[in-house]
DSSP file (Angstrom, degrees, kcal/mol; ACC not computed):
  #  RESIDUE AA STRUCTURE BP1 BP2  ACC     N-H-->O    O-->H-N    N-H-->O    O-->H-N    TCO  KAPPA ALPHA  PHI   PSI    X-CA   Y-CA   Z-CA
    1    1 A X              0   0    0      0, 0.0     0, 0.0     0, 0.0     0, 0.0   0.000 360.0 360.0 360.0 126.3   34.8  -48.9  -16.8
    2    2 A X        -     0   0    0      1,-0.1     2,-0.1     3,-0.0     3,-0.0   0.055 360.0-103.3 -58.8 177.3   31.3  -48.8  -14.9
    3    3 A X        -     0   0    0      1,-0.1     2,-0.6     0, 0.0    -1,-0.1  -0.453  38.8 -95.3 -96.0 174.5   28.3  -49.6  -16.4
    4    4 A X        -     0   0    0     -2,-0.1     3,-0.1     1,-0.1    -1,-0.1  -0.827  40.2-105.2-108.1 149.6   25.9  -47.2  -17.6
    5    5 A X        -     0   0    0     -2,-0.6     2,-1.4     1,-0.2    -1,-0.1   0.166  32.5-102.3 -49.9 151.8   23.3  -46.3  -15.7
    6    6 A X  S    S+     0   0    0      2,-0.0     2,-0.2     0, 0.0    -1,-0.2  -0.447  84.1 106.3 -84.2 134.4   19.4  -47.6  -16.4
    7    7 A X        -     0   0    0     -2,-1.4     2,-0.3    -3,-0.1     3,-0.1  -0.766  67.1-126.0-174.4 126.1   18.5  -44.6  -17.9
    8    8 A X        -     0   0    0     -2,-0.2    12,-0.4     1,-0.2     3,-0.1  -0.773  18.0-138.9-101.7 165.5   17.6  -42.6  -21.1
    9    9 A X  S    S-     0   0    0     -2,-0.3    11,-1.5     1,-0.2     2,-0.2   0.923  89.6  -6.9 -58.0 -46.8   19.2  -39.2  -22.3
   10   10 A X  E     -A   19   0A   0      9,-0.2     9,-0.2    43,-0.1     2,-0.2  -0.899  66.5-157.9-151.5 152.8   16.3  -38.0  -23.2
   11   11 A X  E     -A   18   0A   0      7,-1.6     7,-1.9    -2,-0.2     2,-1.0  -0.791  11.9-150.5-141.8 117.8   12.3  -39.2  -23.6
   12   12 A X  E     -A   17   0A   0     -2,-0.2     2,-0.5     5,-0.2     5,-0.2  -0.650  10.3-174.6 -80.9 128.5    9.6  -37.7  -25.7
   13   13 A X  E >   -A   16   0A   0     -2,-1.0     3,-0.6     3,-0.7     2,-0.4  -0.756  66.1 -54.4 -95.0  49.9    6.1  -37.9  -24.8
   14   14 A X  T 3  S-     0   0    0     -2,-0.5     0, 0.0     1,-0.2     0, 0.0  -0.698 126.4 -22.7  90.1-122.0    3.5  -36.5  -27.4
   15   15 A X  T 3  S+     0   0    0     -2,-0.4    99,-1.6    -3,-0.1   100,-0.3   0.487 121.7  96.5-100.5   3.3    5.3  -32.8  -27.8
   16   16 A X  E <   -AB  13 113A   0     -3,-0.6    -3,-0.7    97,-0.2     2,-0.3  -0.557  57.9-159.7 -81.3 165.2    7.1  -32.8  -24.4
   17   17 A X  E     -AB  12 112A   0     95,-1.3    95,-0.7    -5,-0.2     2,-0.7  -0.816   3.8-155.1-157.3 106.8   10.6  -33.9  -24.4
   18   18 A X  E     -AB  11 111A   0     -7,-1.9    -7,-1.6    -2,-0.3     2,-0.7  -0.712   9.0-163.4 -79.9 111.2   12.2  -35.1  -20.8
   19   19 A X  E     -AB  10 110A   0     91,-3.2    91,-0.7    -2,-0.7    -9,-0.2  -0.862  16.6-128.8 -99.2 129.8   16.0  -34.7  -20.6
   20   20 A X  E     -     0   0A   0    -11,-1.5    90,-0.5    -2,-0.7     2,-0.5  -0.005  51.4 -62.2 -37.1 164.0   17.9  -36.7  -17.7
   21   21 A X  E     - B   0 109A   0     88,-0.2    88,-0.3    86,-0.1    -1,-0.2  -0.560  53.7-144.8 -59.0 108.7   20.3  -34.8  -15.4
   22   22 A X  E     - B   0 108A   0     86,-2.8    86,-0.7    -2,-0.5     2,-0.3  -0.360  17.5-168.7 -48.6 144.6   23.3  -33.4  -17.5
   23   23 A X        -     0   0    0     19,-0.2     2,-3.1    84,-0.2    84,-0.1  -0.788  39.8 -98.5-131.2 160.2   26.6  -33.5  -15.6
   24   24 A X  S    S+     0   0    0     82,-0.5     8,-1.5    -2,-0.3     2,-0.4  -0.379  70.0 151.6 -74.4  38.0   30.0  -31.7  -16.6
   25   25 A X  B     -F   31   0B   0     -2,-3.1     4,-0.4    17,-0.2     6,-0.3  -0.763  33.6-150.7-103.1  90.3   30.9  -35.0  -17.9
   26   26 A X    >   -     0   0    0      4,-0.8     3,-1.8    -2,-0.4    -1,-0.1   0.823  35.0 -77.5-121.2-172.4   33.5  -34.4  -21.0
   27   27 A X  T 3  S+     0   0    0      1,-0.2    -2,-0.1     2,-0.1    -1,-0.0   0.932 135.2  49.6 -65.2 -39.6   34.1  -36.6  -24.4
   28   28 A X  T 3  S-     0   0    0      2,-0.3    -1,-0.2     3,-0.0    -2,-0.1   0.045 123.3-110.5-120.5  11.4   36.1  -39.0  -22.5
   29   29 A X  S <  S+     0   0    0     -3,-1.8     2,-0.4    -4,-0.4    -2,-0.1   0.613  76.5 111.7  53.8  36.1   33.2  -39.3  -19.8
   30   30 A X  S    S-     0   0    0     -6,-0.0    -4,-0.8     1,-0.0    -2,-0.3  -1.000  76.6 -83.3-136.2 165.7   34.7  -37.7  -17.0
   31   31 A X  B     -F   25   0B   0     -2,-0.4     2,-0.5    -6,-0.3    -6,-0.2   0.066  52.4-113.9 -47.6 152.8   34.2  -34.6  -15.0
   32   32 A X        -     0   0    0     -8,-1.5    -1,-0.1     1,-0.1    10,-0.1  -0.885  25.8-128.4-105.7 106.2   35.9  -31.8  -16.6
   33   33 A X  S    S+     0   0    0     -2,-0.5    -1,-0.1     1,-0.2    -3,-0.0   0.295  75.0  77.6 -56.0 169.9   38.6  -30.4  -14.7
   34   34 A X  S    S-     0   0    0      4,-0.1     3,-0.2     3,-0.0    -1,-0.2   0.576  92.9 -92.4 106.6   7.7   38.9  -26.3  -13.9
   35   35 A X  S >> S-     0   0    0      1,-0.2     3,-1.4     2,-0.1     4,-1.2   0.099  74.3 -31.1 116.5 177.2   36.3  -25.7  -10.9
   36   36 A X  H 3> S+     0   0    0      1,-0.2     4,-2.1     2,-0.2    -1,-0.2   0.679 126.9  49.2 -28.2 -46.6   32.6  -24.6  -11.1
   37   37 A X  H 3> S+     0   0    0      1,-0.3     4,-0.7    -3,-0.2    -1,-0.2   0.531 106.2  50.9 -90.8   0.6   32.4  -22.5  -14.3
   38   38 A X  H <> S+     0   0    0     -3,-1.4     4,-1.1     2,-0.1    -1,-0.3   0.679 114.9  44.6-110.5 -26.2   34.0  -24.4  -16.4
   39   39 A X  H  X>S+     0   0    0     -4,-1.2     4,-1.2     2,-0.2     5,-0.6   0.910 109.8  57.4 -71.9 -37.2   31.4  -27.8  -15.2
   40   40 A X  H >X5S+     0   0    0     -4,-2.1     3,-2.9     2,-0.2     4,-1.9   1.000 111.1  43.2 -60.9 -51.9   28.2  -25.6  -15.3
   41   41 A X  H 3<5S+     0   0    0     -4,-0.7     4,-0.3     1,-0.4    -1,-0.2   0.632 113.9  47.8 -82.6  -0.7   29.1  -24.9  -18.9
   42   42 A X  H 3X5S+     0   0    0     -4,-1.1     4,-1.3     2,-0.2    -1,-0.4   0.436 116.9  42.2 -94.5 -10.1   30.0  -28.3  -19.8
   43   43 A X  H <<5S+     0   0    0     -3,-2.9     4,-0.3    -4,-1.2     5,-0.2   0.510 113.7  52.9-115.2  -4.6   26.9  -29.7  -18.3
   44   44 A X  T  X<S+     0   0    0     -4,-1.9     4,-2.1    -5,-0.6    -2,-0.2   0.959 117.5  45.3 -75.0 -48.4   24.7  -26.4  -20.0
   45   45 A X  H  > S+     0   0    0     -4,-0.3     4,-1.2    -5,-0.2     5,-0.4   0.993 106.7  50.1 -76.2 -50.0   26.5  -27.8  -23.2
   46   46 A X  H  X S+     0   0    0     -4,-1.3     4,-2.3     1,-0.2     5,-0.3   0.846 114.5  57.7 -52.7 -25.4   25.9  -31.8  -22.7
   47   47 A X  H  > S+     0   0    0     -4,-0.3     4,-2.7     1,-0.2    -1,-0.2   0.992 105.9  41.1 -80.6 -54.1   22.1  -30.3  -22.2
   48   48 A X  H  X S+     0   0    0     -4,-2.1     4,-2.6     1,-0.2    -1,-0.2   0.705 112.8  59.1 -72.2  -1.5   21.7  -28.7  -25.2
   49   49 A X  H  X S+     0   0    0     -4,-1.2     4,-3.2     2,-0.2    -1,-0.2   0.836 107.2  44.0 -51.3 -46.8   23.3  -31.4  -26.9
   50   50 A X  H  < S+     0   0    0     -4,-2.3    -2,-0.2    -5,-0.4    -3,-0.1   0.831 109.9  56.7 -84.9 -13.6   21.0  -33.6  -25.8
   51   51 A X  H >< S+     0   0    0     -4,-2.7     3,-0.9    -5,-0.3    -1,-0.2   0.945 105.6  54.3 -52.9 -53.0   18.2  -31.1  -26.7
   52   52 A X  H >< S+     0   0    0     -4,-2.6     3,-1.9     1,-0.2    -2,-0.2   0.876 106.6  47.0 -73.0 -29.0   19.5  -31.2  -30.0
   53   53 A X  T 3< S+     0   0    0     -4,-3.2    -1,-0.2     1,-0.2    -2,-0.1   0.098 106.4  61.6 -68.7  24.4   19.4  -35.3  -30.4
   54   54 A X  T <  S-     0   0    0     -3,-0.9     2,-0.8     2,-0.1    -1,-0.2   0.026 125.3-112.1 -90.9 -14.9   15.6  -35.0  -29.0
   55   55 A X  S <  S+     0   0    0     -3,-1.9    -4,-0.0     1,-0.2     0, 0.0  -0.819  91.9  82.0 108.9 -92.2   15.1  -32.9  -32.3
   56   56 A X        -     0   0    0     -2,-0.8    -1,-0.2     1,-0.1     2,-0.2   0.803  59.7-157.8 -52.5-168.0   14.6  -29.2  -29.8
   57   57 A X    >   -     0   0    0     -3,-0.1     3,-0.9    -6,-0.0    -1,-0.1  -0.879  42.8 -60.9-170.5-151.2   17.1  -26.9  -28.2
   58   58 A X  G >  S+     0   0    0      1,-0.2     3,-1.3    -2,-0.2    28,-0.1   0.761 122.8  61.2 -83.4 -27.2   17.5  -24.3  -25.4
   59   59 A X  G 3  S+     0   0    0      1,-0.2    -1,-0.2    26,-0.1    -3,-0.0   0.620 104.0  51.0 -68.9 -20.7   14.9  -21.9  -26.7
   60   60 A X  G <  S+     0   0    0     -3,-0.9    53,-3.4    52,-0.1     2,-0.5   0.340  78.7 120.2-114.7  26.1   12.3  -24.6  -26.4
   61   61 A X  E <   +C  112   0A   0     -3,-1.3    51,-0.2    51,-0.3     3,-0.1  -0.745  36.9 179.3 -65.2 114.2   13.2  -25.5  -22.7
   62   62 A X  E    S+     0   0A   0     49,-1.1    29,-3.8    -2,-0.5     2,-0.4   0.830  71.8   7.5 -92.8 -52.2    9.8  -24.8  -20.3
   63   63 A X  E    S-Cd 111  91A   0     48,-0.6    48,-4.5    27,-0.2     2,-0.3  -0.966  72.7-167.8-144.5 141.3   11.0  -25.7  -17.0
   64   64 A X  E     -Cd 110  92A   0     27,-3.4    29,-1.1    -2,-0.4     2,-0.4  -0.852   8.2-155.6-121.4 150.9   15.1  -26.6  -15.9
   65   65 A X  E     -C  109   0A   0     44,-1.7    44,-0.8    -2,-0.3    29,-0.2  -0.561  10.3-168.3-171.5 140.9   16.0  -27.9  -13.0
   66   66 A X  E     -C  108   0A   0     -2,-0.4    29,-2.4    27,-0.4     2,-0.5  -0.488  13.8-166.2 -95.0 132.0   19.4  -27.7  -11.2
   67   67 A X  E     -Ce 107  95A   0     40,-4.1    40,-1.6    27,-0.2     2,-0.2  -0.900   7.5-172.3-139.8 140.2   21.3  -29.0   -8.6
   68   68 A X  E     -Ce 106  96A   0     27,-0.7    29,-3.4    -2,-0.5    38,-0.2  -0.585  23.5-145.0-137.3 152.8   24.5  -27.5   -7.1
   69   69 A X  S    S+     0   0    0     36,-1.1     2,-0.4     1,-0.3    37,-0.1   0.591  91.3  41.3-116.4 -15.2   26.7  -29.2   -4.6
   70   70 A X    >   -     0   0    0     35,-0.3     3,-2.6     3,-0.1    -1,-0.3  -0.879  66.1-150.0-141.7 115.3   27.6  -25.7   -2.9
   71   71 A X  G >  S+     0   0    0     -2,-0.4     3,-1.0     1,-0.3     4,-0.3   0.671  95.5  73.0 -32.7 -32.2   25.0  -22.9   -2.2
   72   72 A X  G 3  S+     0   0    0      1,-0.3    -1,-0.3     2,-0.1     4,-0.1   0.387  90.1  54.9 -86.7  17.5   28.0  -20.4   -2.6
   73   73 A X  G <> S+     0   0    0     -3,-2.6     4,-0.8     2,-0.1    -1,-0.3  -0.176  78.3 100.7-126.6  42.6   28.3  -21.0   -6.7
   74   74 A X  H <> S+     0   0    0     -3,-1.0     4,-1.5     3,-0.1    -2,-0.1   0.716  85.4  45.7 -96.2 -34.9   24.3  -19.9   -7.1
   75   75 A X  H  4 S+     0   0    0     -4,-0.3     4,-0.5     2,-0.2    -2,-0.1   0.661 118.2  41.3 -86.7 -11.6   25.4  -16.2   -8.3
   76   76 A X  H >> S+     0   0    0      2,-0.2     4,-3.1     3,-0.1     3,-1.1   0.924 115.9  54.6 -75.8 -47.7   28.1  -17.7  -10.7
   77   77 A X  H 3X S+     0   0    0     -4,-0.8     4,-3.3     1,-0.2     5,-0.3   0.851 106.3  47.5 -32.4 -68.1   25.6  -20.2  -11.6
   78   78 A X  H 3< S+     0   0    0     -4,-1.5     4,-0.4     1,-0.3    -1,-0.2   0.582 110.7  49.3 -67.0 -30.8   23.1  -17.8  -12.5
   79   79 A X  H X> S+     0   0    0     -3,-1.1     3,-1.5    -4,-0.5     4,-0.7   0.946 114.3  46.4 -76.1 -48.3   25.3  -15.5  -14.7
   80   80 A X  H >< S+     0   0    0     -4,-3.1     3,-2.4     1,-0.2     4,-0.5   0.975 108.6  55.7 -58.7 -37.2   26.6  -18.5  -16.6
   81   81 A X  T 3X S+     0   0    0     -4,-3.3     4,-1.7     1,-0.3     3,-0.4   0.744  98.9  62.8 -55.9 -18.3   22.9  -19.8  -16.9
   82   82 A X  T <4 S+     0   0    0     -3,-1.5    -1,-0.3    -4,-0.4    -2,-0.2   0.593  97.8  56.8 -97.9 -17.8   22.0  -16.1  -18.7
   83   83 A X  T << S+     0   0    0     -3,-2.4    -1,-0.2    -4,-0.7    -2,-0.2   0.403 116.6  37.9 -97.6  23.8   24.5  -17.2  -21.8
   84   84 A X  T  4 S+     0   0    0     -4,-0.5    -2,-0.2    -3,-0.4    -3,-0.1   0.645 115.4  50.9 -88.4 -85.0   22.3  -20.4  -22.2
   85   85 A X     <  -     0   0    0     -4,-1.7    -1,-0.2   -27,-0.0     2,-0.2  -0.282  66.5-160.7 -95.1 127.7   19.0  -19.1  -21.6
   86   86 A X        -     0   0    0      2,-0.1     2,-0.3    -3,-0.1    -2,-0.0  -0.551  52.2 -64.3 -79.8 172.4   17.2  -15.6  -23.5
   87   87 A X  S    S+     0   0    0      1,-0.2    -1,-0.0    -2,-0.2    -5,-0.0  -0.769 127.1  61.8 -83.0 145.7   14.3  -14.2  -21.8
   88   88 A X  S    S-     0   0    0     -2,-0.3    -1,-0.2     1,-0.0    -2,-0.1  -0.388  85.1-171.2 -76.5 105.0   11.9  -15.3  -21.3
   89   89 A X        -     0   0    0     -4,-0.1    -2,-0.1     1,-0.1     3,-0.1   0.499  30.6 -90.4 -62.5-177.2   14.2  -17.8  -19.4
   90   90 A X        -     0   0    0      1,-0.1   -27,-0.2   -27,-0.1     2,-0.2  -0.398  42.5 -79.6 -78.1 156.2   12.3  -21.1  -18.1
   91   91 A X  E     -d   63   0A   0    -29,-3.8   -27,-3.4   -30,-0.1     2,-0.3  -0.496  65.0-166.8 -60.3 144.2   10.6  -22.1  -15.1
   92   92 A X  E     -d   64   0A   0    -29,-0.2     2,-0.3    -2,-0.2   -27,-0.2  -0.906  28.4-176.8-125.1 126.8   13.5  -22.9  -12.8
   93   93 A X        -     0   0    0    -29,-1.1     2,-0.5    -2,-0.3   -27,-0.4  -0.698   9.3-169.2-144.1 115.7   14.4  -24.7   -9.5
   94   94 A X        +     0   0    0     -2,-0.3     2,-0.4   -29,-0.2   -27,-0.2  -0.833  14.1 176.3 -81.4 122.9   18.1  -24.8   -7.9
   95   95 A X  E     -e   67   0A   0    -29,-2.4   -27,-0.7    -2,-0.5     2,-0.4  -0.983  28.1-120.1-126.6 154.4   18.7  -27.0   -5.0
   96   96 A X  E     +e   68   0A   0     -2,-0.4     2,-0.2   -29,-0.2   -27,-0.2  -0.662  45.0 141.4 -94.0 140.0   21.6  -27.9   -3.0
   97   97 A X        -     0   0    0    -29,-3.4     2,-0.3    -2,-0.4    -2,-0.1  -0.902  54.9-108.8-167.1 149.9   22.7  -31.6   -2.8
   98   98 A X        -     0   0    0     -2,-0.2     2,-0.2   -28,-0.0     7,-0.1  -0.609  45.1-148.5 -57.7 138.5   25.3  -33.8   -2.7
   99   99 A X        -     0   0    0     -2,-0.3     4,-0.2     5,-0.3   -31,-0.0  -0.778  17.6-122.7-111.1 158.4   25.3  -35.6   -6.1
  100  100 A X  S    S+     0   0    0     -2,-0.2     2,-0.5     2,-0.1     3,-0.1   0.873  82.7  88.6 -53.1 -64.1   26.3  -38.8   -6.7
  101  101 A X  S >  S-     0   0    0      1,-0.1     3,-6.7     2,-0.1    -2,-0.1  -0.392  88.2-115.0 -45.1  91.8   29.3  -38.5   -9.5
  102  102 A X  T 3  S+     0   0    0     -2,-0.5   -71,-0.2     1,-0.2    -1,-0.1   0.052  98.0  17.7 -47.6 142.9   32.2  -38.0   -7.5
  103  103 A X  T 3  S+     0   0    0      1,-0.3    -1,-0.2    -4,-0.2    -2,-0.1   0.138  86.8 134.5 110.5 -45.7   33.5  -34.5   -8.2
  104  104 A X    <   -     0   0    0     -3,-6.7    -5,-0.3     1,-0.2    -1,-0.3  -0.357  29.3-179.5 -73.2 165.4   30.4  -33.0   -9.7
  105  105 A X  S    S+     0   0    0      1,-0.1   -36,-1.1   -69,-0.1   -35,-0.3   0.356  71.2  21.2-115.8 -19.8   29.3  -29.4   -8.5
  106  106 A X  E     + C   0  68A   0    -38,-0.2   -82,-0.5   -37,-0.1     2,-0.4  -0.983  52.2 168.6-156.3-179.5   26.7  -29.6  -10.6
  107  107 A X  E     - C   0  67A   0    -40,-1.6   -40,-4.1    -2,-0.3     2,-0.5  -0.991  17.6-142.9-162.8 156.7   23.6  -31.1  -13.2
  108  108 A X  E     -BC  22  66A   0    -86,-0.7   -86,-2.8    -2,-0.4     2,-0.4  -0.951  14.0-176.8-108.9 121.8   20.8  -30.4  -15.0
  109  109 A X  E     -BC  21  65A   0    -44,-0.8   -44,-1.7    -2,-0.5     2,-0.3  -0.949  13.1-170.0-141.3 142.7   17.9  -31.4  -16.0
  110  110 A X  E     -BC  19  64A   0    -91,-0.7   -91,-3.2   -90,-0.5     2,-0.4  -0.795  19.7-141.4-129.0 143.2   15.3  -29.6  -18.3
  111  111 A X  E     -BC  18  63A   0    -48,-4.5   -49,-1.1    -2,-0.3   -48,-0.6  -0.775  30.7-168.2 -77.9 145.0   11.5  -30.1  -19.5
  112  112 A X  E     -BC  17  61A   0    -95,-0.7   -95,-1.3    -2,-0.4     2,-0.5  -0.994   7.5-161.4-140.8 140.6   11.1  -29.2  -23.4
  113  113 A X  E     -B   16   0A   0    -53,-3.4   -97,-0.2    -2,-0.3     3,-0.1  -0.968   9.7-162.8-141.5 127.3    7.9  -28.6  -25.7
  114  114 A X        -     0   0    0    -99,-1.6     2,-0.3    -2,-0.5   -98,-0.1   0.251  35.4-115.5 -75.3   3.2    7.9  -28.7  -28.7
  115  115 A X              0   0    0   -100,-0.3    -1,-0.2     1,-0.2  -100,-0.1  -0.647 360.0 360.0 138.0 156.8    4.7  -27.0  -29.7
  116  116 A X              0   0    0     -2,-0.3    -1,-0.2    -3,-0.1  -101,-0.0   0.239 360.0 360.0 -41.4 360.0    1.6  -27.6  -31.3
């Protein structure tokens, strides 16, 4: 088994709350078979997971950003991303990259504030 990376899930800051890049990575910590939609919505769930152990959740997401390993899954992307996110939905940026985690198609990573 590899090591884990130096890294935390999540870090709060005053009332901000930084979550690392989410990947589609499953209970048993690997990518989750079954093609694009079913890893966007595993790595949309491991993000609000990790929203909720930072105390927050999806509603208190400011700004997300995504990164997709082929340009041609941005319109699937974007429908699954609309049963996460109400309006008004967050500041956003998709880019395309190779990722690291052989396999993945895609990850996330989201700013959250909590508030006053």
């Amino acid at each position: 088994m590899a090591t884990r990376p130096p890294l935390s899930r999540f870090v709060r800051a005053g009332q901000t709350v930084y979550i690392s890049g989410q990947l589609a990575r499953g209970a048993n910590g690997e990518i989750v078979p079954g093609g694009f939609a079913a890893q966007a919505r595993q790595a949309l769930d491991n993000l609000r997971a990790a929203l909720e152990a930072a105390g927050c959740g999806l509603d208190d997401v400011a700004k997300a950003t995504v990164w997709l390993t082929d340009a041609a899954d941005f319109a699937e992307f974007n429908s699954i991303y609309r049963e996460y996110f109400a309006e008004p939905h967050p500041a956003r940026s998709v880019v395309v990259s190779g990722l690291v985690a052989p396999g993945a198609m895609v990850e996330i990573e989201a700013v959250a504030w909590l508030g006053e």
